[in-house]
N, C-alpha and C positions, 0 to 999 in steps of 0.2 A: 503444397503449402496449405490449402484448403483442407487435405485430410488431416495434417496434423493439428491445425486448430478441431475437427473436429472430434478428435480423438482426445485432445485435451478435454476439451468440454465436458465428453462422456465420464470420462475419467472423472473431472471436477463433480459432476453428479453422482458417479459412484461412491465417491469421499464425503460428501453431504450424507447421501444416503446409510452410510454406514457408523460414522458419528454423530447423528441426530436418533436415529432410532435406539440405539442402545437404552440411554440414560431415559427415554422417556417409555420405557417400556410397558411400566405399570400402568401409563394411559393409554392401555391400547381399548382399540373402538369396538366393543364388544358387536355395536350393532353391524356398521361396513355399512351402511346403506346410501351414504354421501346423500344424505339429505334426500334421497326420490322415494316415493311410496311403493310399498311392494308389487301393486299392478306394474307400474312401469316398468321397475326392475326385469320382471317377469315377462314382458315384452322386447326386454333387449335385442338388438339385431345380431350383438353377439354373444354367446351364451359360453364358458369357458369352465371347465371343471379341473381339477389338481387334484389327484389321486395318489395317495402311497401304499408302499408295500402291506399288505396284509399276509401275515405268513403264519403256517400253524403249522408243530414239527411235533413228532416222537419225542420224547425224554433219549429215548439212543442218538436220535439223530441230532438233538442238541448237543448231547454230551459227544458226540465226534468229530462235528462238523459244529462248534461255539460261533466262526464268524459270517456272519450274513450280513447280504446286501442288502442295505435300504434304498429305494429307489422312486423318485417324485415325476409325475407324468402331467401333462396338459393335454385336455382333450378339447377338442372343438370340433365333432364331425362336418359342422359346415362349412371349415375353413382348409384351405389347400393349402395354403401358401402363409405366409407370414404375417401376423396380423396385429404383433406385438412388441415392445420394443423395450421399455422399461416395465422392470421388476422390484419387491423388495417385500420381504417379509420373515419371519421366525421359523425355524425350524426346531422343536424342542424334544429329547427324547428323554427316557427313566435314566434317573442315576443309575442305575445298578448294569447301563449296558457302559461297556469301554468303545469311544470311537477310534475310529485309527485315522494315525497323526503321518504329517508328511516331514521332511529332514529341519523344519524350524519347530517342530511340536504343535504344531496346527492343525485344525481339523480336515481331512484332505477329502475333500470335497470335489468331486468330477464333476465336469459339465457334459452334458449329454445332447443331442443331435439336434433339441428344439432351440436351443439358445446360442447353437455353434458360431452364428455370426453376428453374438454381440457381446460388450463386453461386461466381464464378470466377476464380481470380488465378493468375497466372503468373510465375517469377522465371527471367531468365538462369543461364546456369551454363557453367564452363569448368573444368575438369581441365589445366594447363598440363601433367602428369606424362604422358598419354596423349594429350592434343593432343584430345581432347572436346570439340565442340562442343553447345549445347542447351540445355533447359529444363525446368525441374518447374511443372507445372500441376498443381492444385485446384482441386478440389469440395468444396463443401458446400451441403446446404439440412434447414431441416426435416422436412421427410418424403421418401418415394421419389419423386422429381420426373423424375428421370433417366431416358430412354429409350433404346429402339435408333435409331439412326441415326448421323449425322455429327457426332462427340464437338469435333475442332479443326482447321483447316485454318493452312496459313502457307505463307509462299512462298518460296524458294530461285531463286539465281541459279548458274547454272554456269561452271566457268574458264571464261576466252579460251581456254585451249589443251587445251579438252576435245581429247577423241582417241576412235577405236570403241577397242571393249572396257573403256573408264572403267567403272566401276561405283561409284556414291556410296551407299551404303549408311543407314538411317534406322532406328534402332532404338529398343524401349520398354526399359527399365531399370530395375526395381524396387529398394529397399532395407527395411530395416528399418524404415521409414518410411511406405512405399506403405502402400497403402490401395486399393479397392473396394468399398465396405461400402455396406448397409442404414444408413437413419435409425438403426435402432436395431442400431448395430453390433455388441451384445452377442450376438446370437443366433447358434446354430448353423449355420439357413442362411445367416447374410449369411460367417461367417467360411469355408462351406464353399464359399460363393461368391465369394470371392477367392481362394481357394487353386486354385479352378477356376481361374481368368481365369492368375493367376502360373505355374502348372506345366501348363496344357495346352491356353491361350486364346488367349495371344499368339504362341508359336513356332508356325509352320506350313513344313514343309520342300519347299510348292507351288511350288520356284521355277525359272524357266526355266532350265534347265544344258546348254550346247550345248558338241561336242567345240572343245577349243582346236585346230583344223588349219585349212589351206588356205583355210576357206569365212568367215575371219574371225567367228567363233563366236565368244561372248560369256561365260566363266565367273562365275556369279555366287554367291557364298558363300552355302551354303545357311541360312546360321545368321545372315544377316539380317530382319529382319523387315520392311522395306519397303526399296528402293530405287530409284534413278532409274541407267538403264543404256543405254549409249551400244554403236550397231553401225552398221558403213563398208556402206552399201546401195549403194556401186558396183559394175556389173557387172564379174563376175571377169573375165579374158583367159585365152583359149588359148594366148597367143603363146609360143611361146619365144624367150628374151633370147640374141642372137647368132645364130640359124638365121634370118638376115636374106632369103636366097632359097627359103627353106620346103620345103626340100629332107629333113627331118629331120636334118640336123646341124649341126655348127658345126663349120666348117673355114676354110681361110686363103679361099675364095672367097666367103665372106660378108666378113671382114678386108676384100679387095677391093672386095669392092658398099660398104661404106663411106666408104673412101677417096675413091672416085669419086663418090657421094655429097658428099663434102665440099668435090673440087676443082669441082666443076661440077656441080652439082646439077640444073639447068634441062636439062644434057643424061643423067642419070645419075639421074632422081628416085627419091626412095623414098616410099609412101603408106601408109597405112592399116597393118595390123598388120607389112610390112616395114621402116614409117618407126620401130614403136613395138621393132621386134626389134631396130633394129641400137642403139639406148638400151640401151647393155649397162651401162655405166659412168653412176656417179652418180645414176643412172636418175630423169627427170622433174626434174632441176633446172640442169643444164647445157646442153642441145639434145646436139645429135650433132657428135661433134669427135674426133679423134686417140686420145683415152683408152679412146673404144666400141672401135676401130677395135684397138686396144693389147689390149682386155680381150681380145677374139675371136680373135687371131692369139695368145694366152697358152692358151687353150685348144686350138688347132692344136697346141700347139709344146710342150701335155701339162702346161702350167704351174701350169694350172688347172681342174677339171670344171666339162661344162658346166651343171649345177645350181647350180655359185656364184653365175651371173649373174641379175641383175646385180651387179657389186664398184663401192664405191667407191674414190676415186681413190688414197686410201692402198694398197687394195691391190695397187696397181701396182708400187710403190717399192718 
């Protein structure tokens, strides 16, 4: 009898939990610091970090394998055993990923090893004002049940038309609402242990930040807290576009190797990085035609430098 009162209870706190944080989301507490000064905070006897996936893929490997795991962790090296009991906060990710839904069209959400024995509900959620996607999960149980490990995993599909340098972004989101607390929530360590977790557990600014130049680098904001992040792993080229006889210029005698190229190929071939220089125009979606031939003899003729190449065809007109 005992358990099932207190399984109700939980249950009752999960259903607070999840209909009060929705609608008051916009007030969520930027700071978390529940009112203690940062020393203290900093002093907490429990110190609690939440870490999400950070994943960086190939454009191949996006484009074959589109769904990946997202997966939320708790770490606390000094704690063995259970030290936590209620939960509640935002999980928000890029519109442009698709989550996967369970047989009511909900976000299906797993629980993972740290939370196995307590209980846990999760509600959809959408900000139409910021285009938000995501979800508020809950904890509750009787006592500290809650461990370190794998808190919830779900899975995300990515566009058709990813591209390298996408960056889908995965963040946690507190409000006035969250929650990390001890069973017995009233105490000083459980509140000074959420103020840990809110102001210096979850942002971590570990994140891969490569220059945006030439080697197709990948910039990813640092002030997200998990992302899935896409990079073009094709070998770069030496070639220069238009220096079609590798003479180091572009002049009307590459024009020429073009041309002749075009009329007669079989007697006049071009291969390998001369076939891919004389692609000055439209580059990679036209073959080689009149327009390469047009763009090269525009840079002879000073119309054009030869670092514009390759132009598309508008730039000809």
């Amino acid at each position: 009898m005992k358990k099932s009162i207190i399984t109700k209870t939980t249950a009752l706190l999960l259903s607070a939990a999840l209909t009060s944080a929705i609608p008051a989301f916009q007030a969520f507490a930027v700071e978390g610091d529940g009112g203690y000064p940062a020393d203290k905070i900093a002093a907490s006897e429990i110190q609690p970090k939440m870490t999400v996936t950070k994943e960086m893929l190939s454009l191949d490997e996006a484009k074959e394998n589109p769904t990946r795991t997202v997966t939320l962790y708790v770490e606390e090296p000094d704690q063995t055993g259970g030290f936590y009991a209620g939960t509640g906060f935002f999980v928000l990710y890029d519109n442009r990923l698709t989550i996967s839904t369970d047989q009511f069209g909900r976000s299906d959400i797993k629980t993972g090893n740290a939370i196995k024995k307590c209980n846990f509900a999760s509600k959809d959620y959408h900000d139409p004002t910021s285009d938000r996607y995501g979800f508020f999960v809950a904890t509750a149980a009787e006592a500290d049940y809650a461990t370190t490990g794998e808190y919830i995993s779900f899975d995300v599909t990515l566009p058709d038309d990813v591209q390298p340098g996408d960056a889908f972004p995965i963040d946690i989101v507190y409000n006035d609402f969250a929650t990390f607390c001890k069973a017995n929530s009233g105490t000083e360590q459980s509140k000074l242990m959420q103020a840990y977790l809110f102001t210096q557990g979850i942002f971590t600014p570990d994140h891969p930040v490569t220059a945006d130049d030439d080697t197709n680098g990948i910039i990813v904001d640092t002030s997200y807290d998990g992302y899935i992040a896409v990079f073009d792993d094709s070998p770069l080229s030496d070639v220069t576009y238009g220096d079609v006889n590798n003479d180091s210029e572009v002049n009307l005698n590459d024009g020429v190797a073009v041309l002749q190229y075009i009329a007669l190929s079989a007697k006049s071939p071009l291969e390998g990085d001369a076939l891919e220089a004389a692609d000055a125009c439209d580059n990679g979606t036209s073959g080689i035609n009149g327009n390469d031939a047009l763009a090269i003899m525009m840079v002879d003729a000073g119309l054009l430098t030869p670092d514009k190449l390759p132009v598309t065809s508008d730039t000809l007109k």
